[in-house]
C-alpha positions in Angstrom: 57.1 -76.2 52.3 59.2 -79.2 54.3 61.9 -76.2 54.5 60.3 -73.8 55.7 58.2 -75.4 58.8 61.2 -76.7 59.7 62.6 -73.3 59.8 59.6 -71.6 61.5 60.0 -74.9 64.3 63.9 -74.3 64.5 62.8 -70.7 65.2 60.5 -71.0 67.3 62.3 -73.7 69.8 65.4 -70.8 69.9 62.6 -68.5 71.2 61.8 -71.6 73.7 65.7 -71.5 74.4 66.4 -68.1 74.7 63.3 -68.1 77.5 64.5 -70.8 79.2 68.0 -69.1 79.5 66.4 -65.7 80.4 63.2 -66.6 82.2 62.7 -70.5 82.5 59.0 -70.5 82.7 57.0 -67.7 81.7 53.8 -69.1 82.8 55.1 -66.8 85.7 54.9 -63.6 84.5 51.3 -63.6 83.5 48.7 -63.5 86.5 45.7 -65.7 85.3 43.5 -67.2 85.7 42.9 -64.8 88.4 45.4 -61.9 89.6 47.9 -62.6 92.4 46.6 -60.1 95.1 49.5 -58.8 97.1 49.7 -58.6 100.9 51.9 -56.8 103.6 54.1 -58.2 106.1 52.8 -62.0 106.0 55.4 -64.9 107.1 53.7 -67.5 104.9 49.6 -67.1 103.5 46.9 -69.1 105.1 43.9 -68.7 102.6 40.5 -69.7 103.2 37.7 -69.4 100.6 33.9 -69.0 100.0 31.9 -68.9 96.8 28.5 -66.3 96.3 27.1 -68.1 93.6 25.0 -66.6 91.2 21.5 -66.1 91.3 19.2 -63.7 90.1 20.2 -60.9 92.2 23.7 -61.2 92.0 26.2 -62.7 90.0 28.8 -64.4 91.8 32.0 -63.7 93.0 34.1 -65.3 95.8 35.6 -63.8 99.1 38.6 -65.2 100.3 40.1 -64.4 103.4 44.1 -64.0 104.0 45.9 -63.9 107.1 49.6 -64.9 108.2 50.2 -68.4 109.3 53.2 -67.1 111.1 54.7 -69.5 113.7 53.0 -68.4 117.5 55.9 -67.9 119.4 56.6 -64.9 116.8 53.6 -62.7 117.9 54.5 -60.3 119.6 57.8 -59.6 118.4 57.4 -59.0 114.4 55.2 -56.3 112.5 51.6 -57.8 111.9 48.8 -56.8 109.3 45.4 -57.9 110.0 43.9 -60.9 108.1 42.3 -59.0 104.5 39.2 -60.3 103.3 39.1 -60.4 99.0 36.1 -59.9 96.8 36.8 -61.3 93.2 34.4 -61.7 90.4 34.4 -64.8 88.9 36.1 -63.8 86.5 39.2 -62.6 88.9 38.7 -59.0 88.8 39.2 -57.5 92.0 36.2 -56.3 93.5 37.1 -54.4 97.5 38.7 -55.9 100.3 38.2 -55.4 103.9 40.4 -55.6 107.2 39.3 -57.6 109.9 40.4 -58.7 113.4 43.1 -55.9 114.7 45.5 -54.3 113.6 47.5 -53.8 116.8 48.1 -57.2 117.7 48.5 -60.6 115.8 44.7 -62.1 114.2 43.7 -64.6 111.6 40.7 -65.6 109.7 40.1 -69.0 109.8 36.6 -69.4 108.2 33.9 -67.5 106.5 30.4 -68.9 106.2 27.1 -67.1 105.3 24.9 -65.9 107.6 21.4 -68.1 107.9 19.5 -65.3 108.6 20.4 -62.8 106.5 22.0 -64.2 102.9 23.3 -61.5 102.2 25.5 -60.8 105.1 28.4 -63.3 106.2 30.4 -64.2 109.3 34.3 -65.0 109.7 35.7 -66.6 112.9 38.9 -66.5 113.9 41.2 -65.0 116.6 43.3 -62.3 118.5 46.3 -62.3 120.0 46.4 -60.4 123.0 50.2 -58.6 123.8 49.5 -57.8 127.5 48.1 -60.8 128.7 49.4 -63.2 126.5 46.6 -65.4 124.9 44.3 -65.3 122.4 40.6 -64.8 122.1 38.4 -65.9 119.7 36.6 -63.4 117.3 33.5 -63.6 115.3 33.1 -60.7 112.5 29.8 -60.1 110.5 29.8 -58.2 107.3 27.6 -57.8 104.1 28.6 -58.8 100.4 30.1 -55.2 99.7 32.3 -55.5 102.3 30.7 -53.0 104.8 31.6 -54.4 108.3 28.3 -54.5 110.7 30.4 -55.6 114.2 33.1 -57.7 115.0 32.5 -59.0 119.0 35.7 -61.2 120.9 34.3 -64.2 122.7 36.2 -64.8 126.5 36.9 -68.3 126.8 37.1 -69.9 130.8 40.2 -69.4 132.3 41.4 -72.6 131.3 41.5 -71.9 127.9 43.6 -68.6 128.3 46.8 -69.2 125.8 47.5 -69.5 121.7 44.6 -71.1 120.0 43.7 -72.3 116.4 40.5 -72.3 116.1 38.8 -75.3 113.2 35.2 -74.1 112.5 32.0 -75.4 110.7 28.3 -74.3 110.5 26.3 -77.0 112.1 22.5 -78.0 110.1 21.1 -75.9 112.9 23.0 -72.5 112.0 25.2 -73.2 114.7 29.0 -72.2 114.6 30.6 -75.6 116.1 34.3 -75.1 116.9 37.2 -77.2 117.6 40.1 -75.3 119.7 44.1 -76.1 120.1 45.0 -74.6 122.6 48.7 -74.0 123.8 49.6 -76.5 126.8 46.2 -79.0 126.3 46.8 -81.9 124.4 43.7 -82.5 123.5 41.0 -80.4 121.8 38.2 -78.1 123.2 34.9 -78.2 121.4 32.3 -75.2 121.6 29.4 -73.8 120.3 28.5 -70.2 119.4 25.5 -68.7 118.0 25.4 -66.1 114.9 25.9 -63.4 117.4 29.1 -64.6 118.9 27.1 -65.7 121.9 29.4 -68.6 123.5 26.6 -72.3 124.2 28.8 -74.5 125.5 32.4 -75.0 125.6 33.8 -79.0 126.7 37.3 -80.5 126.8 37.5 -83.8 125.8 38.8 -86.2 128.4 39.7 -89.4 126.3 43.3 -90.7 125.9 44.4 -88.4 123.3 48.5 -87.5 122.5 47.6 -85.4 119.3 45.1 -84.1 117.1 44.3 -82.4 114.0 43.1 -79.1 113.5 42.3 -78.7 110.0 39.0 -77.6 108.7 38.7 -81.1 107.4 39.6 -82.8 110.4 36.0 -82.0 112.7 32.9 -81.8 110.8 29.3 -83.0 111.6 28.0 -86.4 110.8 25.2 -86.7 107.7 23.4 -89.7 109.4 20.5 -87.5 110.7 21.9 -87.6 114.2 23.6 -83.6 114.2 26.8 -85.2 116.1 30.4 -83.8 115.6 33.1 -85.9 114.5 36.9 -84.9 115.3 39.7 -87.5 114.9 42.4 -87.8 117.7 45.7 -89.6 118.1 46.9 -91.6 121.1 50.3 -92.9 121.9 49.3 -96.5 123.1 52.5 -98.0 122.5 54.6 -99.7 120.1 51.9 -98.2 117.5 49.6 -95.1 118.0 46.2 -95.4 117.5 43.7 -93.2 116.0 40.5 -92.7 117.5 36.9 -91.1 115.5 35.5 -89.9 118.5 31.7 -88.5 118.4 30.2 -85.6 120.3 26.2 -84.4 120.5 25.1 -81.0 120.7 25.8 -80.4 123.9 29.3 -81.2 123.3 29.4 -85.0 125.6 31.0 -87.5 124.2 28.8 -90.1 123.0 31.9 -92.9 121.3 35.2 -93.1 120.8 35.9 -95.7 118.1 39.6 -96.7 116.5 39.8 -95.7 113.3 41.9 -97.9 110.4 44.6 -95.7 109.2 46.6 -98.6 107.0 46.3 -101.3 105.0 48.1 -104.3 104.4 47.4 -106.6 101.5 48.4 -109.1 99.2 49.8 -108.2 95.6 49.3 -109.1 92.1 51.8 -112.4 93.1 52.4 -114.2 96.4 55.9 -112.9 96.8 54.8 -108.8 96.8 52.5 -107.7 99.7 50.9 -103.7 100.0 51.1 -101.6 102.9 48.9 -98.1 102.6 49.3 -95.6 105.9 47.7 -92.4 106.2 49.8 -90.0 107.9 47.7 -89.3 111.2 49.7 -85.3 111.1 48.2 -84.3 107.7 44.8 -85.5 106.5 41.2 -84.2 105.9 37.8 -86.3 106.9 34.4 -86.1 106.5 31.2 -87.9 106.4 29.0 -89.5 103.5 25.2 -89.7 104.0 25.1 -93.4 104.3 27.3 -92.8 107.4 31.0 -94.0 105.9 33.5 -91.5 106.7 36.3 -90.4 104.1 39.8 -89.5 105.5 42.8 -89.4 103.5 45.7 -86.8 102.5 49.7 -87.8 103.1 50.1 -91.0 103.0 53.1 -93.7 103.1 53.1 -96.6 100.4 55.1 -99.4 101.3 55.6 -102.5 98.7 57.2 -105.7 99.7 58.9 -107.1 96.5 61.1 -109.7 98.2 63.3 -109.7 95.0 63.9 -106.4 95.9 62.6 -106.2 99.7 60.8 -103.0 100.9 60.5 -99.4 98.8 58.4 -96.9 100.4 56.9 -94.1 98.5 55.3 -91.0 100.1 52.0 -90.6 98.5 48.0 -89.1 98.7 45.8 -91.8 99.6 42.2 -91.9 101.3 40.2 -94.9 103.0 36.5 -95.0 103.6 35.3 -97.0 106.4 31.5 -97.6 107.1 30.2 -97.1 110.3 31.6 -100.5 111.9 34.6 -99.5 110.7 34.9 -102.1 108.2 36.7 -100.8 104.5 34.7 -99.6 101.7 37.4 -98.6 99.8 40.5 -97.1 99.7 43.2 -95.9 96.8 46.7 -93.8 96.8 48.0 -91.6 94.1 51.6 -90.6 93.5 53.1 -94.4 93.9 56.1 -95.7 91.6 56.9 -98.9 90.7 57.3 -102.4 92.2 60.6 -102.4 93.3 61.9 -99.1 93.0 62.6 -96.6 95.5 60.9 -93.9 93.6 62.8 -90.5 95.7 60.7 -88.9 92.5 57.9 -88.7 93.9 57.4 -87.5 96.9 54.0 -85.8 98.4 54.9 -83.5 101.2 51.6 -81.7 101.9 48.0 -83.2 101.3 44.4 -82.1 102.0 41.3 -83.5 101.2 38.1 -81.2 100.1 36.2 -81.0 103.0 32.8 -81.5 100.7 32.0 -83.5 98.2 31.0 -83.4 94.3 27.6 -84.5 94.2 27.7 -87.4 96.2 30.2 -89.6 94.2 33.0 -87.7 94.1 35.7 -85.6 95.7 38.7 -83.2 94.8 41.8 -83.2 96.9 45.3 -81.7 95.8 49.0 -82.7 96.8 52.4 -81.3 96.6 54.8 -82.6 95.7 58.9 -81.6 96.8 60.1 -80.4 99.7 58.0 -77.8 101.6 59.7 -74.4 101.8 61.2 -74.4 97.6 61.8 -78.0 96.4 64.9 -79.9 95.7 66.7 -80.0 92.5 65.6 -83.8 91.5 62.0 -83.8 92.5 58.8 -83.5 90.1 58.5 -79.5 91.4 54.4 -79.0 91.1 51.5 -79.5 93.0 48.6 -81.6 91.8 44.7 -81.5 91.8 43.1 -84.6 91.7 39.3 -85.3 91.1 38.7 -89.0 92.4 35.8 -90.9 92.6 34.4 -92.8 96.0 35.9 -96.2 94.9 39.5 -95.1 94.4 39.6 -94.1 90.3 41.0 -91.1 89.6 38.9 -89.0 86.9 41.4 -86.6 86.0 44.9 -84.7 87.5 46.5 -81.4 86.8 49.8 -80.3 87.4 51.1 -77.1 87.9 54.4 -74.9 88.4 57.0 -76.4 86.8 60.5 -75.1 88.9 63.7 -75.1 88.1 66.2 -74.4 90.6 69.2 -73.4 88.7 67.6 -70.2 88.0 65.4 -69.1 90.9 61.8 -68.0 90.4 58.2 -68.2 91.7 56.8 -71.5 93.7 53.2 -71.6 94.4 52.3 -73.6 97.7 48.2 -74.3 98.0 46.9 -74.5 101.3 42.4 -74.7 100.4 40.9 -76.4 98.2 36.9 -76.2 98.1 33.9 -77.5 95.6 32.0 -74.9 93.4 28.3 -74.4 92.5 29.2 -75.9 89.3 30.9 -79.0 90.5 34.5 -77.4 89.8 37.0 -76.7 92.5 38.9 -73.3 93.3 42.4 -73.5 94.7 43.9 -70.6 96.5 47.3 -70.5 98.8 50.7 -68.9 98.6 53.4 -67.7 96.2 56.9 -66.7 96.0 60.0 -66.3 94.8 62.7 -67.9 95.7 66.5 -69.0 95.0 68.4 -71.9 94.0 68.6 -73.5 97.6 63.9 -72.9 97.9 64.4 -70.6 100.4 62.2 -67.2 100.0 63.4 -64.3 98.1 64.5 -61.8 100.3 62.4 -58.2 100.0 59.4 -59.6 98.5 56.2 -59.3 99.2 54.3 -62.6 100.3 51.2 -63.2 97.5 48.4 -65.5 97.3 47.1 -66.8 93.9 43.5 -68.9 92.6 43.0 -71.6 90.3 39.3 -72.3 89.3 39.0 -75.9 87.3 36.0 -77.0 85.8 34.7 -80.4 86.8 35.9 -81.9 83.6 39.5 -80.5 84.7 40.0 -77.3 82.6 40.5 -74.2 83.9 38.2 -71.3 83.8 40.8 -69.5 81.5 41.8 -71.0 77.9 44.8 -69.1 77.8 45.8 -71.1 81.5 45.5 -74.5 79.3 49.1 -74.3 77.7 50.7 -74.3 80.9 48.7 -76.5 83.2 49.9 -80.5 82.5 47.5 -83.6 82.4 50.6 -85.6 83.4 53.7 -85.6 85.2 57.1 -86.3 84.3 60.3 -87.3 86.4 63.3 -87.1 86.9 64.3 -83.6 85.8 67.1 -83.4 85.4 67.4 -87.3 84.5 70.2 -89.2 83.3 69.5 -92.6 81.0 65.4 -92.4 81.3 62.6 -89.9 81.6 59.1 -91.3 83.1 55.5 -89.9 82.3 52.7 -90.2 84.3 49.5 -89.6 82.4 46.2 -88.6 83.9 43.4 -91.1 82.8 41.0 -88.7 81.2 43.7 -88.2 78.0 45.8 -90.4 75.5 49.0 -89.5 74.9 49.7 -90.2 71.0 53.5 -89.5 70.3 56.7 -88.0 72.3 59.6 -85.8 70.3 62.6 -84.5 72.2 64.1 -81.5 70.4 67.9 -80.0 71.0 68.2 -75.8 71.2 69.3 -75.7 67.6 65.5 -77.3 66.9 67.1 -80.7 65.8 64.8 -84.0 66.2 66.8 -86.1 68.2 64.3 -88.5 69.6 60.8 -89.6 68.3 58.6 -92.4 69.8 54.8 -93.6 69.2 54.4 -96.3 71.6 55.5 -97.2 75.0 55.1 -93.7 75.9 55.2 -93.9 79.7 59.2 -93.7 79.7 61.9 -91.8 76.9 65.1 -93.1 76.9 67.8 -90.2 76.6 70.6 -92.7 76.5 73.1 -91.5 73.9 72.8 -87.8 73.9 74.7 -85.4 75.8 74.3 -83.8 78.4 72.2 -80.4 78.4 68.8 -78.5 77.6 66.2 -80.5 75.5 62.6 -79.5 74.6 59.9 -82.2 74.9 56.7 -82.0 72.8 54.3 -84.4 74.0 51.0 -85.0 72.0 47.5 -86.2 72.6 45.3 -88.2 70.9 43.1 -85.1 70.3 46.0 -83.2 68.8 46.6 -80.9 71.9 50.4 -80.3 72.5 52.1 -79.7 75.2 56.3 -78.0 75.7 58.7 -78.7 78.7 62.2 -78.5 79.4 64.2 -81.7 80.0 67.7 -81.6 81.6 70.1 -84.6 80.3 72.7 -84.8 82.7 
């Protein structure tokens, strides 16, 4: 009986090889847990989602709006397709799509929200580029939930506003559209108002000292202390260090405070030669508001650890800090760090974002990338991470997914939304493609986008996803003398066995399972199995080199 399992296991790691050689990861080539929806002539995805949840009329699907997040200067010079709205079932089955903004000129969707008066019905916002005079408009779009648009109205900004715009959009507690606007030459944003008929209330430009701001989704929201103010963070240059301002508007779009917000901490370690240093990159972050009126902002980060046995290492990471409303800390935490004393170049978190709302009230999902942005380098952890995180800094559970390896060329999936479900889950959408050894897109390819649904204990709506998502990470890959393993705290790892391509045991080790040693074995292709406590098992290519 010994015989033959070992057999069937030598057999079946050759069939492991033999993929690796011809296809390195076939997770791939099948399109669940939801189908990869193809678009035309988009530069690089920007997805943004919305959940029907089911009820007794209906039973749930999502919509999920594409469009091209195509660098500005390029719009009027390449082809352009108009931003597609998606139905899926919650099951991923495609359901109808429809075309909004124009198809003449450069447009993109940049929020959908329901409709207050009618549920059934919803409204996007976004914009239009105009070719002959050069500057965008607004748009606001209302259609019903089998895609049947009703009207889709431009709104003329003042003068002043006339050039490119993002627009950042939420639907205030009094069915209000509340939007925050870059526009091209202002360095500082411009709040306004709309109703559900696109009719413009207000429209304000704030004044304050101001260098930078962010226009994320997450970045302007309304406060949940009762009082119906915006919040929107801003940047200013004051210096030797740039501060970053929380700055609060009313209704009627005045400024009511502008208040310097803590971006970094500095502490003392676990010994009085080591001392912490947690920064939130002011570029790339998400923030919003708790009821007991502490805000939550967080997303790239820089952790910095003074060792002064080995003096500064600096690790880009995902944090988050939550200040009360005298800006004093609640709590903070980062995820992603290596340790003391080594420069982990491992691990490196290149794009962050925060969800924008929260899991009940005690929790939060946020997901990171981590490798370079456009394909990743050939020594980096090549995934992107979902993390559920509770309010005080412990992480619940994390997920990794898309293992890449360069040498071959193949698909890299780059998220860019993350949003809380009815059942306290979280779908993930963004971009996919191929591309070659040097993470550079695949030339003649169409651009995709792509959906993950988690449950809020961290599976995935599909079983047959399980085998290829990872509750840990593990780095470097290729390595040469050690191979780390990072474990998300919601499962035990029991044992770790390293197989050759001939289905050899060549390494076996109970304990002490946060690292394997490769020293002594040459350089090639190995096979990790790593095993739970609860007997689930998981398969990944090592590279010894």
């Amino acid at each position: 009986m010994k015989k033959r399992f070992s057999f069937i296991l030598s057999l079946a790691l050759l069939l492991v090889a033999k993929t690796f050689s011809q296809q390195p990861d076939f997770l791939f080539e099948h399109r669940f847990p939801y189908p990869i929806l193809h678009t035309v002539n988009y530069e690089r995805i920007e997805t943004f989602t919305l959940e029907v949840a089911p009820d007794d009329t209906t039973e749930g699907f999502y919509l999920i709006s594409t469009g091209d997040g195509k660098n500005s200067n390029w719009y009027e010079i390449d082809p352009v397709s108009p931003p597609i709205v998606y139905k899926v079932s919650l099951e991923g089955e495609l359901l109808g799509e429809l075309a909004l903004g124009s198809e003449d000129s450069y447009s993109v969707v940049t929020r959908l929200f329901f409709d207050p008066e009618e549920p059934n019905c919803c409204l996007a916002i976004g914009s239009i580029h105009d070719n002959d005079l050069h500057y965008d408009r607004p748009f606001l779009a209302k259609f019903d939930t089998d895609l049947n648009l009703l009207w889709q109205r431009e709104i003329e900004l003042p003068e002043a506003y006339h050039g490119y715009i993002w627009t950042s959009a939420f639907m205030d507690s009094s069915g209000d559209i509340a939007c925050c606007l870059g526009v091209s030459g202002i360095p500082a944003p411009v709040f306004c108002r709309l109703t559900t008929e696109g009719e413009l209330i207000a429209i304000s430009q704030y004044t304050g000292p101001c260098t930078t701001f962010n226009i994320t989704c997450g970045g302007f929201f309304e406060f949940q202390d009762g009082s119906g103010d915006y919040g929107k963070t801003v940047e200013y240059d004051s210096g030797p260090t740039d501060d970053l301002y929380l700055i609060r508007i009313n209704r009627d779009l005045e400024l009511v405070s502008n208040q310097v917000l803590l971006r970094e901490i500095r502490e003392g370690a676990s010994s009085s030669y080591q001392e912490l240093y947690l920064g939130i990159n002011p570029q790339n972050y998400a923030i919003f508001s708790m009821p007991d009126g502490s805000v939550v902002f967080g997303g790239d980060a820089t952790l910095g650890r003074l060792d002064y046995q080995y003096d500064w290492t600096f690790d880009d990471v995902i944090g988050f800090i939550r200040l009360d409303q005298d800006c004093n800390i609640l709590s903070y935490a980062s995820v992603g760090q290596g340790e003391i004393g080594v420069g982990n170049d491992s691990i490196k978190a290149i794009q962050g974002n925060t969800c924008t709302d929260m899991v009940g009230k005690d929790a939060f999902y946020f997901y990171h990338m981590v490798g370079e942005p456009y394909g990743f380098g050939y020594d980096w952890i090549n995934c992107f991470v979902v993390t559920k995180m509770d309010i005080d800094g412990n992480v619940i559970w994390q997920r990794y997914w898309n293992r890449y390896y360069p040498e071959y060329g193949m698909k890299v999936y780059w998220p860019n939304s993350i949003m809380t479900t009815s059942d306290k889950g979280c779908l993930v959408s963004g971009t996919s493609y191929y591309s070659d050894i040097y993470g550079s897109p695949r030339d003649n390819t169409e651009a995709e986008f792509f959906m993950l649904k988690f449950f809020a204990d961290g599976t995935l709506s599909v079983p047959e996803a399980e085998a290829f998502v990872r509750p840990y990470a593990y780095y470097p890959n290729p390595a040469q003398d050690q191979l780390r393993l990072q474990y998300s705290p919601d499962v035990e790892p029991a044992s770790i066995e390293l197989y050759d391509l001939q289905g050899r045991l060549v390494r076996s080790q109970g304990s002490g399972l946060e690292s394997l040693s490769l020293q002594g074995l040459a350089p090639g292709q190995y096979v990790m199995k790593v095993t739970m406590a609860d007997g689930t098992t998981f398969s990944d290519k090592v590279v010894k080199e």
